[in-house]
KOLTIKE-344976 format. One record per residue (C-alpha): residue in one letter; x, y, z. Coordinates in Angstrom, 2 decimals. Each point is the difference from the previous one (the first is absolute). Layout:
% residues N
ATOM type       x       y       z
ATOM    A       X       Y       Z
...
% end
This chain:
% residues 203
ATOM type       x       y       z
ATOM    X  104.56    1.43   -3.63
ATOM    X    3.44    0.82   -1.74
ATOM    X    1.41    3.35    0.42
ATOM    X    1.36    1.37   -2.89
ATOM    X    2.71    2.62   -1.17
ATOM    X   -2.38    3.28   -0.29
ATOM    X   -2.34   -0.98    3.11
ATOM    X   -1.02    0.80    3.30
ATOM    X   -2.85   -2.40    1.54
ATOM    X   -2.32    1.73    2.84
ATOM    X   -0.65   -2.82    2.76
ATOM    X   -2.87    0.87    2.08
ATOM    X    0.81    0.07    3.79
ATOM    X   -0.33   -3.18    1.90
ATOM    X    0.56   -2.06   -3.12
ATOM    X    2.22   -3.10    0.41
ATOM    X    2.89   -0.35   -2.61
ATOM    X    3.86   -1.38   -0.49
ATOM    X    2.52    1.52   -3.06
ATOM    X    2.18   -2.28   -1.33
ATOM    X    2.36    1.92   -1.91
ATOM    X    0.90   -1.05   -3.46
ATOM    X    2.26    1.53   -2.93
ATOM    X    1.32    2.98    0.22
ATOM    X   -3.24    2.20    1.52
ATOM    X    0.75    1.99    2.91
ATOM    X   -3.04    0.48    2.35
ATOM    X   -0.48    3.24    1.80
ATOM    X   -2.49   -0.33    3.08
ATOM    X   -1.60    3.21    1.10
ATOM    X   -2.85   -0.28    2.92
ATOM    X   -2.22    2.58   -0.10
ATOM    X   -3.41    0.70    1.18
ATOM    X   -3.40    1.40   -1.97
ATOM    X   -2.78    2.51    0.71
ATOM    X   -2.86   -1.72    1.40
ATOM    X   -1.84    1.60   -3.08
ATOM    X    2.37   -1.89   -2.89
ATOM    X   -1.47   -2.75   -1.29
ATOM    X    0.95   -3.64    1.58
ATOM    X    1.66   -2.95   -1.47
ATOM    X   -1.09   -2.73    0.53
ATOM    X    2.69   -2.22   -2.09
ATOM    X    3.84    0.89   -1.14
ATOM    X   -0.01    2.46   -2.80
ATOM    X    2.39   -0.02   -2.71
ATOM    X    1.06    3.63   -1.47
ATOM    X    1.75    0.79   -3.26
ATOM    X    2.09    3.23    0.88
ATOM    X    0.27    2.46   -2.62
ATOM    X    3.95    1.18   -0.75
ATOM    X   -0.56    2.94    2.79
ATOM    X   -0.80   -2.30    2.36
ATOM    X    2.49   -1.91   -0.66
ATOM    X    2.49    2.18    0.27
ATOM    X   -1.41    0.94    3.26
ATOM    X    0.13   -3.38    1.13
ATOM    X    3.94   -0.39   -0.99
ATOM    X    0.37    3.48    2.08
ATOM    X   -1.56   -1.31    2.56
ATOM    X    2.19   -2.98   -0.02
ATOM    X    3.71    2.03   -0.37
ATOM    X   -1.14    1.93    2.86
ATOM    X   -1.16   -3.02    1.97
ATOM    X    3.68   -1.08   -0.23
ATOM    X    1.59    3.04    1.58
ATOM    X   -1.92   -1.37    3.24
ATOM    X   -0.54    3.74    0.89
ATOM    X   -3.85    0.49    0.58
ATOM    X    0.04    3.65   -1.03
ATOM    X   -2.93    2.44   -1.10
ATOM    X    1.02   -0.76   -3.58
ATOM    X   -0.45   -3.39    0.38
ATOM    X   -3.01    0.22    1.73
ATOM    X   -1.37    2.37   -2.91
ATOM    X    0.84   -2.27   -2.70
ATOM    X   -1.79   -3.03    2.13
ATOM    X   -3.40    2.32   -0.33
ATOM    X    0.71    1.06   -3.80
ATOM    X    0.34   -3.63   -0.88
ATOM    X   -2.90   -1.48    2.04
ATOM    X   -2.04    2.87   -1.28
ATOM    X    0.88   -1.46   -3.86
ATOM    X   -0.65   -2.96    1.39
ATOM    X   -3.20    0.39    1.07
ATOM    X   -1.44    2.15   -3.04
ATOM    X    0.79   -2.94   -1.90
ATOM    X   -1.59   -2.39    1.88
ATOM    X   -2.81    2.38    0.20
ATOM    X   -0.69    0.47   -3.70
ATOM    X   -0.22   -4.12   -0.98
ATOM    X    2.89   -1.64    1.12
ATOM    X   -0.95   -3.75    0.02
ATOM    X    0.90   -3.00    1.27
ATOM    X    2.39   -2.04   -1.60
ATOM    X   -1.93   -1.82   -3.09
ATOM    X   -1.22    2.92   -1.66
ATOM    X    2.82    0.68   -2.20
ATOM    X   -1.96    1.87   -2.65
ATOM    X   -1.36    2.66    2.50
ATOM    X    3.69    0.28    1.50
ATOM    X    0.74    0.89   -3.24
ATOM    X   -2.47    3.00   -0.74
ATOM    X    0.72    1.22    3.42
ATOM    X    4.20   -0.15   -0.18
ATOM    X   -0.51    1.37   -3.96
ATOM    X   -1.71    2.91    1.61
ATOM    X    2.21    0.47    3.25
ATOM    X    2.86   -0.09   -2.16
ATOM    X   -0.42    2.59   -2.06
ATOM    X   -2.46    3.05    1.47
ATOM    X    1.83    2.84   -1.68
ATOM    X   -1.25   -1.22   -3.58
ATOM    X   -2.31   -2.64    1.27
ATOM    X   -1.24   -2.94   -2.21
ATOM    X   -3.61    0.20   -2.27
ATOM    X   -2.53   -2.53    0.48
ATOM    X    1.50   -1.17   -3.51
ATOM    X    3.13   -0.68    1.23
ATOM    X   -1.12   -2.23    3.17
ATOM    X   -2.60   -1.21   -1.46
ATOM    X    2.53   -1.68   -2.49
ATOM    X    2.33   -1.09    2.82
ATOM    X   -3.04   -1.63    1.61
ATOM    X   -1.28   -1.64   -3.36
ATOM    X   -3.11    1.92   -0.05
ATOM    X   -1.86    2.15   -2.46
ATOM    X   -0.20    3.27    1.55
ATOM    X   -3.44   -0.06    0.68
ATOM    X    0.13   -3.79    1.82
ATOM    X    2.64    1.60    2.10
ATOM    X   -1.67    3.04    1.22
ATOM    X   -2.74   -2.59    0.85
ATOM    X    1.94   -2.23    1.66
ATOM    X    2.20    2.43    2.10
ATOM    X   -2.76    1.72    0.86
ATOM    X   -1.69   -2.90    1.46
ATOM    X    3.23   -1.63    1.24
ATOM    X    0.77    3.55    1.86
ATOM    X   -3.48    1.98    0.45
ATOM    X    2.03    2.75   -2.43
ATOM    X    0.52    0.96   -3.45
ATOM    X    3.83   -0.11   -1.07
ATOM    X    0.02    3.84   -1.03
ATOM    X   -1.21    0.97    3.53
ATOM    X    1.99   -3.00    1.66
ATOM    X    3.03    2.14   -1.56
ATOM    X   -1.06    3.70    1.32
ATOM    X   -0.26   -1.61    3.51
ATOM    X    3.49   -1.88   -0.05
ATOM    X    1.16    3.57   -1.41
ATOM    X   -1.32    1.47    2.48
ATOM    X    1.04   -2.21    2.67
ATOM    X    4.00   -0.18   -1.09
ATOM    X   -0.64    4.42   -0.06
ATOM    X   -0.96    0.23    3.31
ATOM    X    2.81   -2.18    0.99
ATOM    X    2.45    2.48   -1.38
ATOM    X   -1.96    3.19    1.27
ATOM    X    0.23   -2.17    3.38
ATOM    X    3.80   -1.24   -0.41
ATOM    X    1.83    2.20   -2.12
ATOM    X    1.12    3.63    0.08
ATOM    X   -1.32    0.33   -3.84
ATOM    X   -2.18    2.75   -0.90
ATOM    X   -3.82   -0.57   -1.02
ATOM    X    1.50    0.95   -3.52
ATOM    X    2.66   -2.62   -0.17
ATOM    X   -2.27   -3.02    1.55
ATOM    X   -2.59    1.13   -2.43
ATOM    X    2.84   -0.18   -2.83
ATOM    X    1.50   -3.21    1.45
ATOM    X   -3.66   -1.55   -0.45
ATOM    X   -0.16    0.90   -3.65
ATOM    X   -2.70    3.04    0.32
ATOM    X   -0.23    2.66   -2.22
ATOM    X    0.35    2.68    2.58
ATOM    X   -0.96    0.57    4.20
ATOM    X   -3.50    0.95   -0.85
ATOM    X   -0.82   -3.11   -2.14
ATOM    X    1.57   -1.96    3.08
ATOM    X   -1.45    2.01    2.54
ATOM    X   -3.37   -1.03   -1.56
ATOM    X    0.23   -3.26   -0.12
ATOM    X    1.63    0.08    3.20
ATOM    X   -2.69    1.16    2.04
ATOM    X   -2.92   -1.76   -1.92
ATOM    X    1.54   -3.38    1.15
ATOM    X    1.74    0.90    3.46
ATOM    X   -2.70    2.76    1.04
ATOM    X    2.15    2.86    0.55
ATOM    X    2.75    2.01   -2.10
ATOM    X    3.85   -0.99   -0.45
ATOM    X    0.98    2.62    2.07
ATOM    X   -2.83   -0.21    3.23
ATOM    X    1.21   -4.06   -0.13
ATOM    X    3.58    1.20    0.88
ATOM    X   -0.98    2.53    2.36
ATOM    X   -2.22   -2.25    1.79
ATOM    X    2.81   -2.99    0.02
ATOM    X    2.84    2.62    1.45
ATOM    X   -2.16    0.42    2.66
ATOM    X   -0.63   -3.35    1.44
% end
């Protein structure tokens, strides 16, 4: 498997592997361990990170170098593996499905005015109808709701990491307004904007 600029591969515990570095692509290793509820891999996963998450992961990385294991650090760690993850969550594939990569990263990369079916359809080669088909069977989802949940996802993220209001993440995400978002919100994640941050500051 070749890791590429814009990547991060998930290697399931216990899993045998060497890097041989190549180019100019710096690896970052982070170890880290997942609820027994998260679904297992069972073979290396390759991730196309949107531009947030990789701007996480180059924070991550200018912080690593200050060899100083602060709370910051530690916070940015859990931000990034939490982007991470909600990728890999939503249809991140291994390497040799390129045209799936590219639905997901065309969506990832741009939540705040995300893409219409038109538009990946087209990047995919597909009528629009052949692709709802065909991402709904390659991902048990239809792209419109595939992009509330990612949404959704990179919002509670923000509620969870940031010090925005429910407002500004709802603006950031491209809603109307906090009571459009709040819908949505708590249709997909079970429970309002504001009970999801309450909850998470008291863990």
């Amino acid at each position: 498997m070749e890791l590429r600029p814009g990547q991060a591969v998930l290697v399931p515990a216990e899993t045998v592997f060497d890097c041989v570095p190549g180019g100019e692509v710096g690896h970052t290793w982070v170890h880290f361990s997942v609820p027994l509820a998260a679904p297992k891999l069972r073979a290396p996963l390759a991730v196309v990170l949107p531009p947030y998450a990789r701007a996480l992961a180059r924070e991550v990385q200018a912080r690593a170098r200050l060899k100083r294991g602060d709370a910051t650090l530690h916070h940015t760690v859990l931000a990034w593996l939490h982007a991470v993850w909600s990728c890999a969550e939503l249809g991140a594939q291994p390497v040799g499905s390129p045209r799936l990569a590219r639905a997901w990263a065309m969506i990832g990369g741009s939540l705040a005015a995300p893409p219409t079916v038109g538009e990946l359809a087209a990047a995919c080669g597909m009528s629009a109808g052949a692709f709802i088909r065909w991402f709904k069977a390659e991902t048990g989802t239809t792209p419109s709701e595939a992009i509330t949940q990612r949404r959704v996802k990179e919002s509670s993220r923000l509620l969870r990491y940031s010090e925005l209001s429910i407002e500004q993440v709802a603006a950031k995400l491209g809603y109307a307004n906090r009571y459009h978002f709040s819908r949505v919100f708590a249709r997909v994640a079970g429970c309002g904007p504001a009970t999801f941050r309450r909850g998470r500051s008291e863990e």
